[in-house]
N, C-alpha and C positions, 0 to 999 in steps of 0.2 A: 572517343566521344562517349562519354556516357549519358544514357536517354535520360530526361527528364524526367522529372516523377510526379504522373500526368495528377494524382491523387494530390498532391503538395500544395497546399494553395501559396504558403512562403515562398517555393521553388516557383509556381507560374509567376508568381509577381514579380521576381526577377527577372523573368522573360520580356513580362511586360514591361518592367519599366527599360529595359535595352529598346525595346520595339518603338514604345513610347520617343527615347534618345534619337532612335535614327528621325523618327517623322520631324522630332524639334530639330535637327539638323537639315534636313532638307528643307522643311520648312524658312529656316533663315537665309539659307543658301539658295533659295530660288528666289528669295527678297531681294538679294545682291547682282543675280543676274541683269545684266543689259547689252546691246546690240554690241559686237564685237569682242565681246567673251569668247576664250574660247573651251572644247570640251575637257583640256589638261589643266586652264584654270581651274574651273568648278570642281573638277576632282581635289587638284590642291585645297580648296577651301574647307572643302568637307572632310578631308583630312586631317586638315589646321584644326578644325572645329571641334571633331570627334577627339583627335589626342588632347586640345585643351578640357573635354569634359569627361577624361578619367579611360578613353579606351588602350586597350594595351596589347590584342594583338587581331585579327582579320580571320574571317573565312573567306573573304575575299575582299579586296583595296574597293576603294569608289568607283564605280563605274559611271559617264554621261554621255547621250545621246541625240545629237542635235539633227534636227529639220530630216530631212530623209530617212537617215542614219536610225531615227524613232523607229521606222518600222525595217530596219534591217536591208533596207535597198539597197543588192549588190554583194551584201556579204557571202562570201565563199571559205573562207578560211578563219581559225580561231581570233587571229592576231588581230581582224578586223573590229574584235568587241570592246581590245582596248582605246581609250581616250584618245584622242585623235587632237588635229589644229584645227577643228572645224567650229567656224564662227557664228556663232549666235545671231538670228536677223531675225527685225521685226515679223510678228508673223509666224515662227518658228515655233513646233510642238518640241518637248524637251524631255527625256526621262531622266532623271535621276537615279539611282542603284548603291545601295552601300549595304556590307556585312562583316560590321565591326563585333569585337568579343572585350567585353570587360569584366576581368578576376571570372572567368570564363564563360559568362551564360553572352551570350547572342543574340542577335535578330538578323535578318535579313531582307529586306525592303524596296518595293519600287513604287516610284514617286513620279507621275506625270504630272506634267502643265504645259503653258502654250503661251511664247513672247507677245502681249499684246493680245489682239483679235485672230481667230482662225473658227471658220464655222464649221470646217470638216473635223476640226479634235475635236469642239464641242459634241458633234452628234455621233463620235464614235467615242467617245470618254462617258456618253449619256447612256447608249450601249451596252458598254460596258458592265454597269452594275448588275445584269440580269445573271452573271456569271457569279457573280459571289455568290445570290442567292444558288445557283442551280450546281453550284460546286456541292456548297453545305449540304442540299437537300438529299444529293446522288450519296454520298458519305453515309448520312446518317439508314438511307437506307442498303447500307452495308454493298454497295456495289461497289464491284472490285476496282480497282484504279485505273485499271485499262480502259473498263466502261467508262467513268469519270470522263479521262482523256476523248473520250472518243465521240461521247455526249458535248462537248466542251466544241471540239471541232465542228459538229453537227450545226451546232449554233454558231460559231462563225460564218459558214457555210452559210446556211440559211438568211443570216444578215447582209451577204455581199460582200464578209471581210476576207482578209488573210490571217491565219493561222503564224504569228510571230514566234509563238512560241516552241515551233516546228522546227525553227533553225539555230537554237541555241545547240551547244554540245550537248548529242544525248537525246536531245529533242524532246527536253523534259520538261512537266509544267509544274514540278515541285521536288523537292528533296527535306529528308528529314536533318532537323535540328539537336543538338543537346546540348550540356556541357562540353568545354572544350579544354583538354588537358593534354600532358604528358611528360618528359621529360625532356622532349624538343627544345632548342631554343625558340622563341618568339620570333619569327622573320617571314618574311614573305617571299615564297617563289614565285614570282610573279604571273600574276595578282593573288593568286592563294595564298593562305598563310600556311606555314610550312606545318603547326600542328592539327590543322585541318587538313589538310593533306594525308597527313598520317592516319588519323582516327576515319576518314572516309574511306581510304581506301581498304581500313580493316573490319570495318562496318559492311562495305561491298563485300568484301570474303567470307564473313559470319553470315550474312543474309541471303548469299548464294548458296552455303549451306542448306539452308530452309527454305530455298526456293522463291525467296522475295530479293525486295532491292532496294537501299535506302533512296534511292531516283525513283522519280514517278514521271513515267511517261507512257505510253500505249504500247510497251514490247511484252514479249511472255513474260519477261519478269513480276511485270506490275498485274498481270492475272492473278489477283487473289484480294480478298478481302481489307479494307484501309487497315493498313499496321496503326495500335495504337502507336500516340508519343506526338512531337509537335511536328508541326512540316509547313517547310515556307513554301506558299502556293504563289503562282507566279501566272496567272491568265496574260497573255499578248496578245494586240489583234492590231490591224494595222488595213490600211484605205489610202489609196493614193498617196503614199510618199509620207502617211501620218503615221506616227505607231503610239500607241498606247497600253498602259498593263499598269495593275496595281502590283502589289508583295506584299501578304501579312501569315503569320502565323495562326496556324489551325491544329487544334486541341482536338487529338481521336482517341477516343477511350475504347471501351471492349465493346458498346453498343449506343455509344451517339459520338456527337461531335460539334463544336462550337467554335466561332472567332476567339480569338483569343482575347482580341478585344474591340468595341467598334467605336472607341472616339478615336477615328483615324481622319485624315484630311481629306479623303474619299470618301467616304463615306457621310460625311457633315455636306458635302459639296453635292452629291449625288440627292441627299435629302433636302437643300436648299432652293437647286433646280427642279424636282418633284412637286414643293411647295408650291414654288412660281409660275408652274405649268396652267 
């Protein structure tokens, strides 16, 4: 995986516009949603959708998450994060997840919404946005990652939520991005794809060298100052059986840091309810 070349404004726009592709595919794919979908459908869609506009290989396959299962209810083991037969009901909060690679540059993405009416997503998806803001803010003042993570929980905490993002593998609330290459063939070990696979885990080896970790989660790893380069940030919080989380790309330079970019469908949705308040 070679980093990004955070200086490049040609190389960000490629970023963006992959990032840009996933939100247009969730986007349509949560258009298509209805009661008795299930979560292997929607992965297939978004699959269909992604290989019809030009993707060619994965850092990881679709991922989606229905009714409970949004906030992680239950899970104990990895296997539990793959797509499942669980069926879509009125009602239902829903994430969405996909990290496709096309002619190599990437995004990585999470996409909430909610079947119909539910007033516990709305008021924990309205929540929510305080974290973007206080991600960026903790970044730019150069606090280490660990703090990040740890400020991040604080406010959950504080909120009455759960901390979702505590039980992914790793128990991370981001990892870094780049080009994605090698010599590999293009395939996926499931769900990963096998040249992401490769390039992480030699990313983990180079950065254990230097005492950091392309994972950002709250371990002594992530004690040290935001590595430049791009990193998909992944806040989860979750309330009664609801789970919620955005994924966007965040641009860290030697001394700030920015969205990568914010016509995101969260973001337009969090400013719409702000308005209407």
């Amino acid at each position: 995986m070679a980093l990004a070349r955070i200086d490049s404004p040609a190389e960000l726009e490629r970023f963006r516009e992959m990032q840009r592709l996933c939100y247009a595919c969730a986007d349509e794919v949560a258009a298509t949603l209805e009661p008795g979908v299930t979560e292997r459908e929607a992965c297939r869609r978004m699959r269909r959708w992604l290989r019809a506009h030009g993707v060619d290989d994965w850092l990881h396959t679709p991922f989606a998450w229905f009714g409970d299962r949004s906030a992680f209810s239950g899970f104990k083991v990895p296997t539990q994060f793959l797509p499942s037969g669980t069926r879509l009901e009125e009602g239902m909060p829903y994430i969405l997840d996909m990290a496709p690679v096309k002619r190599g540059y990437c995004a990585d993405i999470g996409y909430g919404g909610v079947l119909g009416e539910n007033r516990i997503w709305e008021q924990v998806d309205a929540d929510l946005a305080a974290y973007r803001t206080l991600i960026l803010d903790l970044v730019r003042e150069r606090r280490t990652f660990a703090d990040v993570y740890a400020e991040v929980d604080a406010l959950i905490e504080r909120q009455g939520y759960e901390s979702e993002h505590r039980k992914y593998p790793g128990r991370v609330i981001g990892h870094q991005v780049g080009v994605i290459g090698g010599i590999l063939p293009k395939r996926v070990g499931f769900p990963f794809g096998v040249r992401f696979l490769q390039t992480i885990g030699r990313e983990l080896v180079k950065e254990r060298l230097e005492g950091r970790s392309p994972l950002w989660n709250g371990a002594s790893r992530s004690q040290h100052p935001p590595t430049p380069g791009l990193w998909a940030v992944e806040p989860h919080i979750g309330f009664r059986g609801v789970g919620v989380k955005f994924e966007e790309i965040l641009v860290v330079t030697e001394d700030d840091a920015y969205w990568l970019d914010d016509d995101l469908p969260h973001v337009h949705r969090w400013a719409r309810r702000k308005a209407s308040a």
